[in-house]
N, C-alpha and C positions, 0 to 999 in steps of 0.2 A: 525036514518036510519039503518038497515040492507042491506048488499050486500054479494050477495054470489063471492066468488072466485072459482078458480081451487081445491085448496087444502085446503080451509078452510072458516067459514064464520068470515067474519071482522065487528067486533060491531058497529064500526063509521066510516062513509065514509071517504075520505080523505080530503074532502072538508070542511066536521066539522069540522075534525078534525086541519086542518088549522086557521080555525077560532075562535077555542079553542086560539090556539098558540099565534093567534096574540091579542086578547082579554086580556091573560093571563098575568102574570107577564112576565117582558124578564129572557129567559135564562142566567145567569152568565156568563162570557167570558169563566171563568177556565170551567166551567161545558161543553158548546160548546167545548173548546178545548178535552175533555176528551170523549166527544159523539163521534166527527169525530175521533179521533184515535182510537175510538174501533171499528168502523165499518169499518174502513182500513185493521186493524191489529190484528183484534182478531175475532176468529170463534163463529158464531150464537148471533151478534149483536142485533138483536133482543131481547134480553134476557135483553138489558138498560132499565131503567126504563124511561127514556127520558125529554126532557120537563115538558108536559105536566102533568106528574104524578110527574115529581121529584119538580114542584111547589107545587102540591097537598101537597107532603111530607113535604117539609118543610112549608108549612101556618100548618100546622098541628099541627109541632113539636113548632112553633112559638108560640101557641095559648097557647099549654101544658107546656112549660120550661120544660123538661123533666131533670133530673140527669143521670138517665140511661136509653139508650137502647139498645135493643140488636137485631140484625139484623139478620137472619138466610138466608145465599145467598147472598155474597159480588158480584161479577162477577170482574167489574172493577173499581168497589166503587161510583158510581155516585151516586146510592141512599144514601150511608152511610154521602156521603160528603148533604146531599141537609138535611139529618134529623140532621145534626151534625150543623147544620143553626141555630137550633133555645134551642138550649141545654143551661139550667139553669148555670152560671158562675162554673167551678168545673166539669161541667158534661161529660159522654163520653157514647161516642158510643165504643158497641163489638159488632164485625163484624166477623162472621165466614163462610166460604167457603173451600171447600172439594178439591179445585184444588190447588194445590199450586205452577203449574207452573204459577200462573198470580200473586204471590205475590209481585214480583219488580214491576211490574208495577201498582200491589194497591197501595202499599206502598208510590211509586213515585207520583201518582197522589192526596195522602193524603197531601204529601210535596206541591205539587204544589198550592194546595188550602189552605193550612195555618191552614189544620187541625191533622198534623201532631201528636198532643198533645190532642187531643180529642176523634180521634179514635184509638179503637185498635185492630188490625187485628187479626185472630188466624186460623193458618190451622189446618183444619182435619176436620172430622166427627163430624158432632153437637151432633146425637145422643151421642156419646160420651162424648163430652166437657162441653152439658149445665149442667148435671148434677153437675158436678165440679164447674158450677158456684154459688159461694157464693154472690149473689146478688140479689136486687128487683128491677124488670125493672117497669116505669111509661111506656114504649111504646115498642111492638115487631115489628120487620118490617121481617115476614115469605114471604121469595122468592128463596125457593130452589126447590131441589126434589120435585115433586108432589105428589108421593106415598107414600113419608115419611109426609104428612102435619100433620095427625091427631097424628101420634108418636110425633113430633115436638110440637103440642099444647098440649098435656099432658104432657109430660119433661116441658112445661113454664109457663103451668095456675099458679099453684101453688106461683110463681116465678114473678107474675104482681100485682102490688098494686090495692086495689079498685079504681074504676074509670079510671085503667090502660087501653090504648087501646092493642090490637090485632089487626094488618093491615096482612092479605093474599092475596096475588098477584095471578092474573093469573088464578082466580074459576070462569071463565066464558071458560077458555080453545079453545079459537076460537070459540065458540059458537056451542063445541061438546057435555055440559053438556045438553043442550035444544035439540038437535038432537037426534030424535028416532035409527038412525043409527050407531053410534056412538057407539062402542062397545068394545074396546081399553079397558086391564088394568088399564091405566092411568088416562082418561077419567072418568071407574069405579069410581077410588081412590078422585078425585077432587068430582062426585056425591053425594058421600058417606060423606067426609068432610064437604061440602057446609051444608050437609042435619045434621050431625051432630052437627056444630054449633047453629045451628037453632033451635034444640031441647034442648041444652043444659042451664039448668036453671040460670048455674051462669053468663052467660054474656046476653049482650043486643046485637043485629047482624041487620046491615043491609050490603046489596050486593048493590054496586056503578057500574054501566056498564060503568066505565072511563076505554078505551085501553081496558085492556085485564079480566078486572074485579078485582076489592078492595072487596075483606069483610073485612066489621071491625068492631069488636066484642069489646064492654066495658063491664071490669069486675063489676058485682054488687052482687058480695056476696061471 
């Protein structure tokens, strides 16, 4: 179902989208404790990956055993904690986010889930940091900047094993990408991405219209 709103169109009603939830695996208690204090106490909640998608994440990460991933866009760590679910014994998640007034409270909420040891947080500017990373990720989870995505995928192609995924969040952008009207920089930058992938030889892409829109891109060659 499509519905238009005020300020945006919303890809699945909320009535599905309930009925996703309850179909779904349940949410973990920690994960729920972690939803509601960010939507109490932390600005543009919406920005969680939530339930829904953060099962998605981790049947994902379950399926892959991943060693390493690397996250781009921690917020308040829910999704870090839901892919860090299903990581090969040894394995971690790097998690970087550009805010670094929410790192006590990533940090904190990394403690409270008992994944203290698996992931590892790092502030600042990815652009910056991935390069320094001396690593081969089995799986990216891209949830930051929108205008940064296609810098972002270039700094990590390189950097994904074959058969690695690439998960980007948020390339359906309220359903401004499909809107003729639609005419926002932002917007631009997500088009242009979406349509990039898509041509790009070395991965395989398909677009999931779960929430706010998954592409995920496996590397083959």
């Amino acid at each position: 179902y499509f519905a238009l709103s005020k300020s945006a169109m919303l890809i699945i009603n909320s009535e599905a989208e309930a009925y996703c939830n309850s179909i779904s695996e349940s949410e973990p208690s920690v994960l729920k404790e972690i939803r509601r204090d960010t939507y109490v106490n932390v600005m543009q909640p919406r920005m969680l990956s939530g339930h829904f998608q953060g099962r998605l994440l981790s049947l994902i990460s379950n399926l892959m055993r991943p060693k390493r991933i690397l996250e781009i866009g921690t917020y308040t760590g829910y999704s870090s904690i839901c892919l860090a679910e299903g990581l090969a014994k040894g394995g971690k998640v790097i998690s970087i986010d550009v805010n670094e007034e929410l790192e006590d409270r990533i940090n904190s909420n990394f403690v409270k889930s008992g994944n203290e040891d698996k992931i590892q947080f790092m502030a600042g500017d990815a652009a910056d940091i991935i390069p320094g990373l001396n690593e081969t990720f089995d799986l990216v989870f891209i949830d930051a900047d929108k205008r940064n995505y296609e810098k972002y995928f270039d700094l990590i192609i390189d950097k994904v094993k074959l058969d690695g995924l690439i998960i980007s969040d948020n390339v359906l952008w309220d359903g401004k990408v499909f809107d003729t009207n639609a005419k926002d920089l932002t917007t631009k930058a997500v088009r242009e991405y979406n349509l990039k992938l898509k041509e790009n030889k070395r991965i395989q892409t398909v677009l999931l219209p779960i929430r706010d829109g998954l592409l995920v891109a496996r590397k083959i060659s």
